[in-house]
VOBA-1610 file (N, C-alpha, C; in pm, whole numbers, padded with zeros to 5 digits, always signed):
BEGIN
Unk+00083-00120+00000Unk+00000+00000+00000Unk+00086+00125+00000Unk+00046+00222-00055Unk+00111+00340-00071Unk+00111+00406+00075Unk+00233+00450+00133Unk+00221+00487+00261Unk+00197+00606+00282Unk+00140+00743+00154Unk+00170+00843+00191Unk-00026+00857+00201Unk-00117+00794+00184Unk-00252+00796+00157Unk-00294+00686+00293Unk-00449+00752+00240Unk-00478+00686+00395Unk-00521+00546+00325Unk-00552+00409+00414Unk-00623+00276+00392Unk-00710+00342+00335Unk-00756+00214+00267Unk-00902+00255+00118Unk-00972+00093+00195Unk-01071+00109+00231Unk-01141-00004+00285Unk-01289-00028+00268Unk-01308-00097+00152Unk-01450-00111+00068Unk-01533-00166+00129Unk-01677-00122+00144Unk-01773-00186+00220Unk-01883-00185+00128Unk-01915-00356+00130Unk-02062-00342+00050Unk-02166-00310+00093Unk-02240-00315-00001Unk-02411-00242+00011Unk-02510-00350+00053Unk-02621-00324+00125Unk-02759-00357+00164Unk-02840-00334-00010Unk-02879-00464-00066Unk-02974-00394-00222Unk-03083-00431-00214Unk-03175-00358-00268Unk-03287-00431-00318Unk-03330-00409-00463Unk-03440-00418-00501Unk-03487-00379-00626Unk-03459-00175-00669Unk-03456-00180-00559Unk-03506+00019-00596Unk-03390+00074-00559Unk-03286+00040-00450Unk-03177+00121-00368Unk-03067+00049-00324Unk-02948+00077-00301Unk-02845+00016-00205Unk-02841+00136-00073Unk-02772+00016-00009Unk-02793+00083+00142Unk-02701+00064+00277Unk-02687+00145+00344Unk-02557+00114+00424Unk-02580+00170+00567Unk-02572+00130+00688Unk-02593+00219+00809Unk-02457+00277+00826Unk-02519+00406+00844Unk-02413+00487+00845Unk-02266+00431+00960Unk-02278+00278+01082Unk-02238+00320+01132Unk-02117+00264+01065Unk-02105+00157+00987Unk-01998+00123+00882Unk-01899+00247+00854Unk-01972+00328+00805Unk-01895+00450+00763Unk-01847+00536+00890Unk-01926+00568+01001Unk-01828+00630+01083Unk-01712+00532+01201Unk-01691+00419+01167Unk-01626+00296+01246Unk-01488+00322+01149Unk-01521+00303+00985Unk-01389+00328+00940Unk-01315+00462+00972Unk-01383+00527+00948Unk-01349+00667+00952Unk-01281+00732+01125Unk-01316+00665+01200Unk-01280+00679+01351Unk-01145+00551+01371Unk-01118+00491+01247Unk-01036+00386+01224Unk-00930+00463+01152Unk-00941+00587+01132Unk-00831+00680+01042Unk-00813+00603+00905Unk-00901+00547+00862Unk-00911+00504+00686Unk-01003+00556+00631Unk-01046+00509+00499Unk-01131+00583+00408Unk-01210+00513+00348Unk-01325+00520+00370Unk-01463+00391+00338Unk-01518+00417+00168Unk-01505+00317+00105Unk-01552+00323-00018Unk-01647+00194-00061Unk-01796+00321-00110Unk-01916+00172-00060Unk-01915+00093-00247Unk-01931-00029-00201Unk-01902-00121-00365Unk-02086-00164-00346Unk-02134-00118-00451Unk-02292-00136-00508Unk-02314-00289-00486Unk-02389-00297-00398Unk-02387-00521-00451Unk-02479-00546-00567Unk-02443-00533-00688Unk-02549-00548-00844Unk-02448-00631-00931Unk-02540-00672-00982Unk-02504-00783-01097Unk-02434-00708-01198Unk-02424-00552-01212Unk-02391-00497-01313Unk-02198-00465-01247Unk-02190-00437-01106Unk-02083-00428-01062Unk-02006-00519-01058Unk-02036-00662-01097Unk-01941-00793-01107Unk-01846-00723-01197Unk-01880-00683-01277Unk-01786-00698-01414Unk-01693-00629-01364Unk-01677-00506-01264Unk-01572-00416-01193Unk-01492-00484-01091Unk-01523-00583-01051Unk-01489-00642-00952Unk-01271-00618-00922Unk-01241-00625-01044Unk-01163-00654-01087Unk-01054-00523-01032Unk-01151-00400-01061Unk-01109-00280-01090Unk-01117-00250-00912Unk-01223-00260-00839Unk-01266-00230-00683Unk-01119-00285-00605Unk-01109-00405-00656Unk-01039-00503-00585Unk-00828-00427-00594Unk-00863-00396-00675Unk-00730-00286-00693Unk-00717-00177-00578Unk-00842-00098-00594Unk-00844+00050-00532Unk-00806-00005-00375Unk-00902-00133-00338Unk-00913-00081-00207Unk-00761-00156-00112Unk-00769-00138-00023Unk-00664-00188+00064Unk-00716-00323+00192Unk-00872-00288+00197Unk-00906-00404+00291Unk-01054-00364+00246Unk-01131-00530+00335Unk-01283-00552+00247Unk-01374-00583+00406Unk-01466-00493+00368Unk-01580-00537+00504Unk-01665-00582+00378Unk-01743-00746+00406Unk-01851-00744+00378Unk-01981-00709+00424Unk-02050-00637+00432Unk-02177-00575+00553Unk-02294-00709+00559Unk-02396-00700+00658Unk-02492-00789+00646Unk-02602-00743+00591Unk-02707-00786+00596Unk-02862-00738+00536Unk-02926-00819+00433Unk-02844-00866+00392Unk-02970-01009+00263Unk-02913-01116+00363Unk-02986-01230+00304Unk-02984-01372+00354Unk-02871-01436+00252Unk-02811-01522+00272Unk-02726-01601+00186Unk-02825-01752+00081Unk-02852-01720-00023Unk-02925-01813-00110Unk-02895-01972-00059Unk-02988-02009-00034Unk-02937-02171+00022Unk-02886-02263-00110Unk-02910-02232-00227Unk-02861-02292-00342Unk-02694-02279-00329Unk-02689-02196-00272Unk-02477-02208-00261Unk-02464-02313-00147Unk-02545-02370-00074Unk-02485-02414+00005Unk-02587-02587+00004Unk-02583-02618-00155Unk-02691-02733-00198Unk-02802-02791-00118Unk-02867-02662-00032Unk-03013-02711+00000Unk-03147-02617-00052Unk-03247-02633-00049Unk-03372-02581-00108Unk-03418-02511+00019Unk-03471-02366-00045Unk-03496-02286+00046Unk-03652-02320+00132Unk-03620-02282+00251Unk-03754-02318+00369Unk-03771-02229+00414Unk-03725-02146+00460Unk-03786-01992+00507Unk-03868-01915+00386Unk-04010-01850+00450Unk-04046-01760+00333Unk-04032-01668+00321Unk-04002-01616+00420Unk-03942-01502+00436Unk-03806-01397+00415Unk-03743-01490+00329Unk-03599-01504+00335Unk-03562-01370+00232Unk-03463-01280+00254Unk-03456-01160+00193Unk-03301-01214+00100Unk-03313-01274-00009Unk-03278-01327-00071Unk-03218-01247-00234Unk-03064-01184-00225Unk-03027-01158-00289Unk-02900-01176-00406Unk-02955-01302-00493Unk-02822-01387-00534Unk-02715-01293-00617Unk-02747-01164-00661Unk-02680-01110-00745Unk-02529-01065-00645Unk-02664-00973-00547Unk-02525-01027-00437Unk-02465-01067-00370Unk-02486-01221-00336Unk-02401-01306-00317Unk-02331-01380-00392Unk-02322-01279-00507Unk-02237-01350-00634Unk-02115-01244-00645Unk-02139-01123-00609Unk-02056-01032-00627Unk-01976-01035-00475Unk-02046-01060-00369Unk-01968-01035-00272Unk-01859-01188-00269Unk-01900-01290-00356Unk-01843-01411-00294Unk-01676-01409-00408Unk-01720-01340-00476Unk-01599-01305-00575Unk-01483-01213-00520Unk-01520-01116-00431Unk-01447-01002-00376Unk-01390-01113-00237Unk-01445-01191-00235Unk-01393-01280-00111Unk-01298-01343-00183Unk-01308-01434-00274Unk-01235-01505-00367Unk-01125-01429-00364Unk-01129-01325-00447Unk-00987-01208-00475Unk-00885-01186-00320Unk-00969-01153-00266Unk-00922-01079-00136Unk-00859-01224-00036Unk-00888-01320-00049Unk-00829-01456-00001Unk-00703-01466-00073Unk-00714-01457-00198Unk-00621-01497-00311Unk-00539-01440-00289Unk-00546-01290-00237Unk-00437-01180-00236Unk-00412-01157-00099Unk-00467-01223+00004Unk-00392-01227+00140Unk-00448-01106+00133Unk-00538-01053+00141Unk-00607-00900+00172Unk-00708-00942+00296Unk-00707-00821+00409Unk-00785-00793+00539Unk-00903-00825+00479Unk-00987-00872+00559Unk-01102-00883+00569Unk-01251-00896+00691Unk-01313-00804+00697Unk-01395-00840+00851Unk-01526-00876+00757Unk-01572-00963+00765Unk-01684-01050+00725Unk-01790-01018+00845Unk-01930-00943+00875Unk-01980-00924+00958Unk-02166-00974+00915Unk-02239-01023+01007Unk-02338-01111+01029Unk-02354-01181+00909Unk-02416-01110+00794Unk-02462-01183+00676Unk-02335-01246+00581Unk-02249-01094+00636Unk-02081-01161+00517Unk-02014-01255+00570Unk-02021-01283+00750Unk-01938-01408+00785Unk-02036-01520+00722Unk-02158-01552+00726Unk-02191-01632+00685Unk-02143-01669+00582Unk-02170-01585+00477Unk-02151-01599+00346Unk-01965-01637+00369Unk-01874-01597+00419Unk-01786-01680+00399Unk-01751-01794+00444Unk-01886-01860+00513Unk-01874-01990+00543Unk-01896-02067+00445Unk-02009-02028+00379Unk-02031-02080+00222Unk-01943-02078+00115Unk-01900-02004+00127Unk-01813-01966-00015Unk-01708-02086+00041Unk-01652-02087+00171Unk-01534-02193+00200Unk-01568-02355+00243Unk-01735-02375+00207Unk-01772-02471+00174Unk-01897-02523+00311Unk-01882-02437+00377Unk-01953-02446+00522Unk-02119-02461+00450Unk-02207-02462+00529Unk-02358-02463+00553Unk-02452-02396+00667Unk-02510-02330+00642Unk-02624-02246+00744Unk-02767-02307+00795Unk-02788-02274+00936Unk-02928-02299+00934Unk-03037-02122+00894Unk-03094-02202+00784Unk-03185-02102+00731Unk-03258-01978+00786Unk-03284-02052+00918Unk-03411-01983+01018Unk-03381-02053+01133Unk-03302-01991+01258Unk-03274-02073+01368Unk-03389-02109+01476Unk-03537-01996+01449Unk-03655-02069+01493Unk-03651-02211+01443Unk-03651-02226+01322Unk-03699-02392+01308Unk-03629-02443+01254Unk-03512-02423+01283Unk-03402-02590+01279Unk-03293-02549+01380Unk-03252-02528+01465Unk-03206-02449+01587Unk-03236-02528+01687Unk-03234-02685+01767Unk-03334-02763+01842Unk-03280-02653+02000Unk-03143-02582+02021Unk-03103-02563+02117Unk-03102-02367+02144Unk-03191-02331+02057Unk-03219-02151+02056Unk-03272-02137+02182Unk-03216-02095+02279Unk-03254-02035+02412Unk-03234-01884+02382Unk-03136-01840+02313Unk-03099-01705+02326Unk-03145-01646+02189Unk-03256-01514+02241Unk-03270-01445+02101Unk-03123-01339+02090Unk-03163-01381+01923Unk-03083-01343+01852Unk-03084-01238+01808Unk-03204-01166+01822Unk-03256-01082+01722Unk-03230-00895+01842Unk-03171-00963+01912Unk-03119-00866+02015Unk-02998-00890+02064Unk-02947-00775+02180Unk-02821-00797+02267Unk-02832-00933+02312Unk-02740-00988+02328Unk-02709-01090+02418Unk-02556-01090+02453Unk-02504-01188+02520Unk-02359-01221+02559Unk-02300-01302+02423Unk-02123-01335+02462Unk-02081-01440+02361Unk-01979-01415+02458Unk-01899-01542+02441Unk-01769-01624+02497Unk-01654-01626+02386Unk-01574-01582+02419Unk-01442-01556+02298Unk-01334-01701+02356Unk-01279-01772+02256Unk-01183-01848+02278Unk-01048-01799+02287Unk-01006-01854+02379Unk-00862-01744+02412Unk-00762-01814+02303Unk-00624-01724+02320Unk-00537-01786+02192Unk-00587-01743+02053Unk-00685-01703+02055Unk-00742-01655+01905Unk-00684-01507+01854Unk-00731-01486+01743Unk-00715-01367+01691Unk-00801-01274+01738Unk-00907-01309+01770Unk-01046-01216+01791Unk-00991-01189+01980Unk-00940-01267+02021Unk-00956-01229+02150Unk-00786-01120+02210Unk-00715-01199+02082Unk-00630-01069+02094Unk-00623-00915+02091Unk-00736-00914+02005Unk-00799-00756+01926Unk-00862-00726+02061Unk-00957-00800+02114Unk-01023-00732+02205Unk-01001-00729+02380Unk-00920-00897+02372Unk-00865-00828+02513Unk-00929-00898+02618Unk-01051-00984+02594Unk-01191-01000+02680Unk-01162-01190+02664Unk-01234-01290+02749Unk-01302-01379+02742Unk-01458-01357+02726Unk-01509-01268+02741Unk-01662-01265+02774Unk-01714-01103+02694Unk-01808-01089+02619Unk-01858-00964+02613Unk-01985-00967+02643Unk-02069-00840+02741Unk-02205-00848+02744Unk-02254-00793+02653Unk-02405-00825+02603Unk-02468-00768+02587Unk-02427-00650+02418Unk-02380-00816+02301Unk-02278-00747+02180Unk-02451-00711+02079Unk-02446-00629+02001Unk-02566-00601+01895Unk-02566-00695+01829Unk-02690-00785+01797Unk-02714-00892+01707Unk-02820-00868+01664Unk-02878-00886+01544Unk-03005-00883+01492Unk-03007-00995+01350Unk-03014-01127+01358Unk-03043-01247+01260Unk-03112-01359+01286Unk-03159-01401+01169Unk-03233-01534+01158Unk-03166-01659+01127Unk-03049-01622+01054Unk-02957-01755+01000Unk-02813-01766+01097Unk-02742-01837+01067Unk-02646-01892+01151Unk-02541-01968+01085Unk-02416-01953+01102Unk-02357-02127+01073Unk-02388-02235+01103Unk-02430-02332+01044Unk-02465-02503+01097Unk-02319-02576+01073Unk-02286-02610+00959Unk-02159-02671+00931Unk-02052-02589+00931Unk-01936-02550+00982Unk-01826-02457+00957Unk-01729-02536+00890Unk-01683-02464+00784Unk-01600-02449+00687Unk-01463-02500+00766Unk-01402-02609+00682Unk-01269-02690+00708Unk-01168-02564+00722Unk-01180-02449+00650Unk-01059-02362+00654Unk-01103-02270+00764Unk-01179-02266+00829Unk-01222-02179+00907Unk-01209-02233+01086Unk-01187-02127+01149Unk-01196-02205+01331Unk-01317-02087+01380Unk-01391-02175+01466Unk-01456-02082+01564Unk-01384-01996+01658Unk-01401-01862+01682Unk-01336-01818+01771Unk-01427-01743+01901Unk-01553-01736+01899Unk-01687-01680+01975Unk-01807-01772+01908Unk-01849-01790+02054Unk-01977-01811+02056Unk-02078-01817+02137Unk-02279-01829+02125Unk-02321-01745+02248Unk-02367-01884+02327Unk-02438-01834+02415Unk-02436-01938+02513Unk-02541-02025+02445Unk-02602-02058+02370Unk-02713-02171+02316Unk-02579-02214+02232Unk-02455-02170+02202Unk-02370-02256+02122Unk-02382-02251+01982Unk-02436-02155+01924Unk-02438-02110+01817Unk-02290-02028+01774Unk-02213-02045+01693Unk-02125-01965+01618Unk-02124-01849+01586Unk-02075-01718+01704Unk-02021-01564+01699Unk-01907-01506+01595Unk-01831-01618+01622Unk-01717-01547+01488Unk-01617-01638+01468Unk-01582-01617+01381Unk-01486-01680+01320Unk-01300-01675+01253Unk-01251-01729+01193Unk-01127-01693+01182Unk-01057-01751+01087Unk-00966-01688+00964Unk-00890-01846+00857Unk-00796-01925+00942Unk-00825-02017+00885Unk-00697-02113+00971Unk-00571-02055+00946Unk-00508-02011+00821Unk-00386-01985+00798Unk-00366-01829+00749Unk-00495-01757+00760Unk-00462-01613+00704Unk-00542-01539+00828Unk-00431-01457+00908Unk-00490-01440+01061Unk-00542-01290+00988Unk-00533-01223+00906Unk-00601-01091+00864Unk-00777-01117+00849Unk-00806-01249+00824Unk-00951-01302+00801Unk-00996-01330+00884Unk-01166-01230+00894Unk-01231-01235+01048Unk-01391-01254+01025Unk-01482-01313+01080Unk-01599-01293+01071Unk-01675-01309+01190Unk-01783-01188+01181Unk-01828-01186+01307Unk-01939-01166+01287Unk-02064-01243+01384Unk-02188-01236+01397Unk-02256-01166+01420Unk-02192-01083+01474Unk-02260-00979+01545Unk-02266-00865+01465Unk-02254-00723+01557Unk-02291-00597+01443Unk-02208-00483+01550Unk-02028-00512+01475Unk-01935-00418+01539Unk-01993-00261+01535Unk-02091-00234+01413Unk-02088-00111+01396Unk-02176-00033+01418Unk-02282-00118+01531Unk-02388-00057+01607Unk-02330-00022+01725Unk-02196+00000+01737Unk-02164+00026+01899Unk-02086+00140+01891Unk-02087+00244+02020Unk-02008+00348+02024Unk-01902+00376+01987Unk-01841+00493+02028Unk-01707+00525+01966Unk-01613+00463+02052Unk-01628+00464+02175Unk-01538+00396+02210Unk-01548+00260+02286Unk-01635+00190+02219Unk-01658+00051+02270Unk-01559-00048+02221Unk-01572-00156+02291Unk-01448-00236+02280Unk-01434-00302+02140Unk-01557-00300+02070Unk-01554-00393+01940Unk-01534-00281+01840Unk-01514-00174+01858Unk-01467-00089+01755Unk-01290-00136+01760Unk-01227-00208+01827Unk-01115-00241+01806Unk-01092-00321+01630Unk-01196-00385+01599Unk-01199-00422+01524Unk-01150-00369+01349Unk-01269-00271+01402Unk-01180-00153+01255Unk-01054-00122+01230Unk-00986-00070+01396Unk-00907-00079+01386Unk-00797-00180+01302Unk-00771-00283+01375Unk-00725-00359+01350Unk-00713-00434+01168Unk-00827-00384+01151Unk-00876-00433+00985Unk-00792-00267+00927Unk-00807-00139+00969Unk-00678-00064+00932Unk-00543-00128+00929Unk-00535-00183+01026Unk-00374-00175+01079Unk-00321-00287+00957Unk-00411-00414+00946Unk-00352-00528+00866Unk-00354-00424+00741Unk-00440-00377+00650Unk-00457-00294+00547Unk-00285-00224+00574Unk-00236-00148+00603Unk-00147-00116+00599Unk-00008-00143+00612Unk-00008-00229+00688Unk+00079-00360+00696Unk+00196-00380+00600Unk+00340-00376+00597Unk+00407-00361+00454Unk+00417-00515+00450
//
């Protein structure tokens, strides 16, 4: 990376038919991270750039907000509800591809860790109401999670235990990905985050780093996704 410019750290979009979309707090997490947030459209028309994005930036948040298509992960969909956007999970699973390939940072967060469970061959439960036999803890709010020590994630943050982290989902990891280790998870034993086995810049987390203050402990995270970004 050029050392005289700040990190360039691409974050995808929330799409639907009419808009892309981003909570702002993505954008003020990098930015309080002393880098520079550049949002990548998740559309079928932006694949073809992929090529070109993957240049500019220096590190990759995938954001959450669609569901991951159960066809990537060879089962037939059961939720009806499912906010189901294959265009982009075609574009984001490519920017994963690249960004693996090239040993590039990455924080994978609720919908994008999933999705890089899939892409690295893992499997999800659809709807943890109904295939979940052990959901004690909603999800769809704060709750706790347990960090495994020795990890990457618990180095960043410092903690065995966080209360009360922002979560809001329906899907989950079921099978985790051979290249992947658990590194958090909540107390029903569901999978918080994750880690590459051999590329410690690769992170995914369940939760939602970027619903939390400025100076809360999981904003370490950005950080840290700066620091590898710059990294000679």
């Amino acid at each position: 990376m050029n050392m005289y410019r700040k990190a360039v750290i691409g974050i995808t979009t929330l799409s639907d038919d009419k808009q892309f979309q981003i909570h702002k707090g993505y954008i003020k997490s990098v930015i309080q991270a002393e880098a520079s947030p550049l949002l990548i459209p998740a559309s079928q028309e932006v694949l073809e750039d992929v090529d070109t994005y993957m240049q500019v930036i220096d590190a990759l948040i995938i954001s959450g907000g669609n569901d991951v298509n159960p066809e990537l992960y060879n089962e037939k969909l059961i939720y009806e509800e499912s906010r189901i956007n294959i265009s982009r999970n075609l574009l984001e699973m490519e920017m994963l591809k690249q960004a693996i390939a090239k040993e590039m940072p990455v924080l994978a967060i609720n919908g994008g860790m999933q999705l890089l469970n899939v892409l690295l061959g893992g499997t999800l439960y659809q709807d943890i109401d109904q295939q979940y036999a052990n959901n004690v803890v909603n999800h769809g709010q704060k709750h706790d999670i347990e960090i495994v020590k020795n990890s990457t994630l618990y180095e960043i943050l410092e903690v065995e235990k966080i209360r009360c982290v922002p979560s809001n989902h329906h899907q989950a990891i079921k099978k985790l990905s051979q290249e992947l280790v658990a590194t958090a998870k909540s107390s029903d034993g569901l999978i918080e985050a994750v880690e590459h086995r051999t590329l410690s810049g690769i992170i995914g987390v369940q939760f939602n780093p970027e619903l939390t203050e400025e100076d809360h402990i999981l904003q370490r995270l950005f950080f840290k996704l700066k620091e590898e970004a710059t990294r000679d």
